[in-house]
NUGUFI-540107 format. One line per field, with one value per residue (C-alpha): residue number from 1; x, z, y; residue in one letter. Coordinates in steps of 0.25 Angstrom, whole numbers, plus 2048, in hexadecimal, padded with zeros to 3 digits. Example, Ala and Ser with C-alpha at 12.3 -4.5 7.8 and 13.67 -1.06 7.14 Angstrom:
2
seq <- (1,2)
c1 <- (831,837)
c3 <- (81F,81D)
c2 <- (7EE,7FC)
type <- (A,S)
//
This chain:
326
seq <- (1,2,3,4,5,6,7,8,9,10,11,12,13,14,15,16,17,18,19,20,21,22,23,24,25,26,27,28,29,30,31,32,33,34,35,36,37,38,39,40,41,42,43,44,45,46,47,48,49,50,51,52,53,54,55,56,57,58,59,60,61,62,63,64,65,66,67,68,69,70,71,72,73,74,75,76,77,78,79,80,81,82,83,84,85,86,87,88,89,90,91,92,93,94,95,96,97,98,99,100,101,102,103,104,105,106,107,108,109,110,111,112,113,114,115,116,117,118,119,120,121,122,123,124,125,126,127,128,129,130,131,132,133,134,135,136,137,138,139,140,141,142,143,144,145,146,147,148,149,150,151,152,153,154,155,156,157,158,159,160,161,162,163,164,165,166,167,168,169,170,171,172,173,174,175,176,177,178,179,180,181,182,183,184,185,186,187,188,189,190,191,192,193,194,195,196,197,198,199,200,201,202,203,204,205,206,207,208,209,210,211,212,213,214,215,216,217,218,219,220,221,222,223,224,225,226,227,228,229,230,231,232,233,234,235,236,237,238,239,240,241,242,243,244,245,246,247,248,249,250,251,252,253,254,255,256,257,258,259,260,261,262,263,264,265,266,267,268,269,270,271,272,273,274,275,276,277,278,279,280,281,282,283,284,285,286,287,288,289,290,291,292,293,294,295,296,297,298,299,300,301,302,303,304,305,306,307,308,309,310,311,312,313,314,315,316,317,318,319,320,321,322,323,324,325,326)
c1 <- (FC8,FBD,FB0,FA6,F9B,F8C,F87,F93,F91,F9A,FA3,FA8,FB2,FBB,FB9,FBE,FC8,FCC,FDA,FD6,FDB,FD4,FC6,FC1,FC3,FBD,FB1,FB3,FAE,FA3,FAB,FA7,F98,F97,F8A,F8A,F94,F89,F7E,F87,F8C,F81,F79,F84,F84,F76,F78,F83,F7B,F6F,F75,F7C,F71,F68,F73,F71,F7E,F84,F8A,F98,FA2,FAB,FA2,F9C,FAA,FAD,F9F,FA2,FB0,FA9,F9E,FA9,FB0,FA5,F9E,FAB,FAA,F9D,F9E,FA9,FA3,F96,F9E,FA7,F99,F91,F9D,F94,F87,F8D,F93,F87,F81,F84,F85,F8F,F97,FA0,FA3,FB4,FB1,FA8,FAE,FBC,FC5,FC5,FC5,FBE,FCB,FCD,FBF,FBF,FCD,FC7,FBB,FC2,FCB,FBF,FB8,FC5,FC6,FB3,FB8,FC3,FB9,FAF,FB8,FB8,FAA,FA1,F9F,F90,F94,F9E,F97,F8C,F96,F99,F8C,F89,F94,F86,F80,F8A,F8E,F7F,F7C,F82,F7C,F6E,F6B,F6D,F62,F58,F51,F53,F64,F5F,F5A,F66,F70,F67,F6B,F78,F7B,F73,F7B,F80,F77,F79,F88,F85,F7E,F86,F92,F8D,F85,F8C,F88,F7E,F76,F75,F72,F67,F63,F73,F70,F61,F68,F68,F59,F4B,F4E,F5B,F58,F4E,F54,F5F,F54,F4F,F5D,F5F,F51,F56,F60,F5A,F50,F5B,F61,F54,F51,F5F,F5B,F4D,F54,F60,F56,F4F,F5B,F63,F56,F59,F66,F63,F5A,F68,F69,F5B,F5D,F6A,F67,F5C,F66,F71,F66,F69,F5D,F5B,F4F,F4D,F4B,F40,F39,F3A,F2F,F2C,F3B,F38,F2B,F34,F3F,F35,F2F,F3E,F41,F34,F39,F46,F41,F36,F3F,F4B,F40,F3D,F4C,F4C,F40,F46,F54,F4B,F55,F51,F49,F54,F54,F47,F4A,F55,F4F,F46,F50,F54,F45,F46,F51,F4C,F3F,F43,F49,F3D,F35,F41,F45,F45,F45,F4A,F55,F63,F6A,F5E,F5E,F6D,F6B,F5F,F67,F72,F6A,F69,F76,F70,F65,F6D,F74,F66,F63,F70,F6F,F61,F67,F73,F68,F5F,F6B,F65,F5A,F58)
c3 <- (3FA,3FA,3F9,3FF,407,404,40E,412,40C,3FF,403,412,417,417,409,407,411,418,413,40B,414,41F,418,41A,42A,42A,424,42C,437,42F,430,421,426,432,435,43E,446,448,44C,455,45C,45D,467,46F,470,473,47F,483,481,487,493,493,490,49A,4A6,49D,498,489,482,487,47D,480,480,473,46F,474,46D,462,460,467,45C,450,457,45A,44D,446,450,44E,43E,43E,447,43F,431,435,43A,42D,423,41C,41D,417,40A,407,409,3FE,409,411,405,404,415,418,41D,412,408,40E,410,420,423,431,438,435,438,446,44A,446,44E,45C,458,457,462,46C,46A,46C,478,47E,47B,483,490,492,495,4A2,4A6,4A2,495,493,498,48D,483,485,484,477,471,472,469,45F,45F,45C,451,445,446,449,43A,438,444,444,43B,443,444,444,453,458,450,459,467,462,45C,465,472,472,477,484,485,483,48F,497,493,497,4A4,4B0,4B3,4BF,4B5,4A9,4B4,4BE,4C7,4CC,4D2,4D9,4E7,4E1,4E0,4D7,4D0,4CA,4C9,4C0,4B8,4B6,4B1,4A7,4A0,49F,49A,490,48C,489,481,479,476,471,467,462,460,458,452,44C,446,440,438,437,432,427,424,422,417,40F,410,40D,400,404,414,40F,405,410,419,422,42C,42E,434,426,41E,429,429,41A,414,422,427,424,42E,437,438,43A,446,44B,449,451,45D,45D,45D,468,472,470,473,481,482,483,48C,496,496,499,48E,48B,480,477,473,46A,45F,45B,460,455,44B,450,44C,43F,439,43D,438,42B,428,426,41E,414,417,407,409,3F9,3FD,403,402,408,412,416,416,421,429,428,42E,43C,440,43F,448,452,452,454,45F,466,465,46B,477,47A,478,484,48D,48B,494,492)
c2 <- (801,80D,809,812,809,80E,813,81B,829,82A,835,82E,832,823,821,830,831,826,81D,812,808,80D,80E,800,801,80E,807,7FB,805,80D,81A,81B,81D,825,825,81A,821,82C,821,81B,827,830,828,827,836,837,82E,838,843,83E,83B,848,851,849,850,85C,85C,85B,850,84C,84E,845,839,83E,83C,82F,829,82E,827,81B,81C,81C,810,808,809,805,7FA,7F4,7F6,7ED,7E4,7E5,7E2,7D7,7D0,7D4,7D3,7C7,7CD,7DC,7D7,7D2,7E2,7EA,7F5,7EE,7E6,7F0,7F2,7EF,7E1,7D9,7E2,7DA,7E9,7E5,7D5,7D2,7D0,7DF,7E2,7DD,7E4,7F0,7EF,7EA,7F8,801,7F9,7FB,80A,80B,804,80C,819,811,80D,81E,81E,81A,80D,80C,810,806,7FC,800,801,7F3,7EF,7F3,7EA,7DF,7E7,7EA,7DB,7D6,7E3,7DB,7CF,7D4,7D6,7C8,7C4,7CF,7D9,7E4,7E7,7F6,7F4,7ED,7F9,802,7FE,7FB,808,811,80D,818,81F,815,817,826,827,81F,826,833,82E,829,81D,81E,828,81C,814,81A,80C,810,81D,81A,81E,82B,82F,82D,83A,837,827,82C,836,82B,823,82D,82E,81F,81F,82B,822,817,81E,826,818,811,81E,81B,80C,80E,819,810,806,80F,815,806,802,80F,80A,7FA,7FF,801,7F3,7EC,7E5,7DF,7DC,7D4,7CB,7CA,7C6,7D1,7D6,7E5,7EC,7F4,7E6,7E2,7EF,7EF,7FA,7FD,802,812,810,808,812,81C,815,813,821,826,81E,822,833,82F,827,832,83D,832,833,842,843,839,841,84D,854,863,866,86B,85D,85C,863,85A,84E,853,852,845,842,848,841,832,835,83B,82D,824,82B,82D,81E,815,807,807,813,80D,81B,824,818,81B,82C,82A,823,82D,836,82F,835,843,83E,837,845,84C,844,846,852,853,84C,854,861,85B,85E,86E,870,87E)
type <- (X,X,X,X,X,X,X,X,X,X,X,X,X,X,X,X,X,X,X,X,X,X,X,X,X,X,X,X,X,X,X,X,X,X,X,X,X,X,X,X,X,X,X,X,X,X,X,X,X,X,X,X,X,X,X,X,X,X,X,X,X,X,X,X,X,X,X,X,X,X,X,X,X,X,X,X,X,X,X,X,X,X,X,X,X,X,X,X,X,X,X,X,X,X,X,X,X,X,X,X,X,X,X,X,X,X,X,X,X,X,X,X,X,X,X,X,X,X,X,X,X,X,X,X,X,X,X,X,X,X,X,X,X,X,X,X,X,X,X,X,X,X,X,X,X,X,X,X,X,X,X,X,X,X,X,X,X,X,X,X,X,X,X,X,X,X,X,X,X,X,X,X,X,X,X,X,X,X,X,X,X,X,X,X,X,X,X,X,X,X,X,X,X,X,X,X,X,X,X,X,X,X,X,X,X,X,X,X,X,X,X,X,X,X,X,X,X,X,X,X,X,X,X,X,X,X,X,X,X,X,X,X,X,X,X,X,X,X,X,X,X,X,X,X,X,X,X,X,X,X,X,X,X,X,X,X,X,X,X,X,X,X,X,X,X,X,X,X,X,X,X,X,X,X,X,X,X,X,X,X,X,X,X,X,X,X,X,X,X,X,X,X,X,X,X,X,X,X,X,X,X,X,X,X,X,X,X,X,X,X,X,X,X,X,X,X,X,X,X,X,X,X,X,X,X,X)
//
């Protein structure tokens, strides 16, 4: 069966390519849409590449490597996870109807092998990291768990996606730091100056990671607007059906904190000023969005939000630049 899901773009490579029999799974896992594979990665390598840049040094190659096979894996992961917990819910959204599981090409059985596969392999990627980053990666199975059912208890799912899909930037970190530097009350034996410059890069962090989260609700926020006549007859809550006509100067607001706290970001990594300009761009991309933003416009809704993977690309980009000081 070859149907091509909406808002996978047209000419996808799975319904082009990929053997008939396989297409379904690759669905299963959203390979058909990539994007999300983007937004899951890319704050992963900013963690990478802010800690990195922040011991002036460039991004390491081999961890860009491993997140990104770790992003792809977990992804899958968490869409099978999300459709086996939603399949009642998505056949009622013309959106989702046609998604392996409610349209009954992969039963539930199937669903969950596949995901304990992809989840094994995210897992043998992760035991090759540090032990703060494994611990953290752990820790973010809560958050994945929780994220399908927050649509049924709270209008603002968006949020929850954000520190779900932006921890990352967490794992990045920690993957690139050893442990005493992610954690600076370990090392106060070694004196106030390096305490405190340990302080400002988990500060850094921590602000690089909360711009990623206002930054995901506002484009989810985008993307939920695909979905606002039938969330409301399924029942299902999304922040764009709570904003309503307010959304595109919601987003905005989201947008302008996610700029000002990456720009905090930067100033507390004390990163060179080759960073700006493309922390600029980053800027000029998200606030491009609002302003084109139509309530009444499902397919302008879906190409904004398509544009957040070159802005996650920007900003990555701006961090691994702080690491020039010249």
């Amino acid at each position: 069966m070859t149907t091509v899901l909406p808002d996978a773009a047209p000419t996808n490579w799975v319904d082009r390519h990929a053997p008939a029999s396989l297409r379904p799974w690759l669905k299963l896992g959203r390979l058909d849409r990539p994007t999300g594979i983007w937004l899951l990665m890319l704050p992963g390598w900013q963690g990478i590449a802010l800690a990195d840049a922040m011991a002036g040094a460039w991004p390491d190659l081999r961890l860009l490597a491993l997140f990104f096979a770790g992003a792809v894996l977990m992804r899958a992961a968490g869409c099978a996870y999300n459709d086996i917990v939603d399949a009642d819910l998505d056949a009622k959204v013309a959106r989702t109807a046609g998604r392996p599981i409610p349209s009954g090409q992969i039963g539930k059985r199937g669903a969950w092998a596949f995901l304990i596969v992809c989840s094994l392999l995210s897992l043998a990627i992760l035991l090759t990291l540090n032990v703060a980053a494994v611990v953290l990666g752990v820790a973010s199975l809560a958050l994945v768990g929780a994220y399908p059912f927050m649509k049924r208890i709270t209008w603002w799912p968006q949020a929850w996606l954000g520190l779900t899909f932006n921890w990352g930037v967490l794992l990045g970190a920690a993957a690139a730091l050893d442990l005493p530097t992610l954690w600076p009350w370990l090392a106060v034996r070694t004196g106030d100056w390096v305490v405190q410059t340990r302080v400002n890069h988990v500060g850094a962090v921590l602000l690089l990671y909360v711009a990623n989260v206002f930054w995901t609700l506002g484009y989810d926020t985008i993307y939920a607007v695909q979905d606002l006549e039938d969330d409301a007859l399924a029942g299902v809550k999304s922040s764009a059906r709570r904003l309503g006509a307010a959304a595109p100067r919601a987003v905005l607001c989201f947008y302008l904190i996610a700029v000002a706290l990456a720009l905090g970001a930067w100033q507390a990594a004390r990163l060179g000023f080759a960073s700006l300009p493309l922390i600029a761009v980053f800027a000029a991309i998200l606030l491009a969005q609002p302003v084109r933003l139509r309530l009444d416009n499902p397919a302008r809704a879906l190409a904004l939000f398509k544009w957040n993977t070159w802005a996650a690309l920007a900003l990555f980009a701006a961090l691994a630049a702080g690491a020039w000081r010249g």
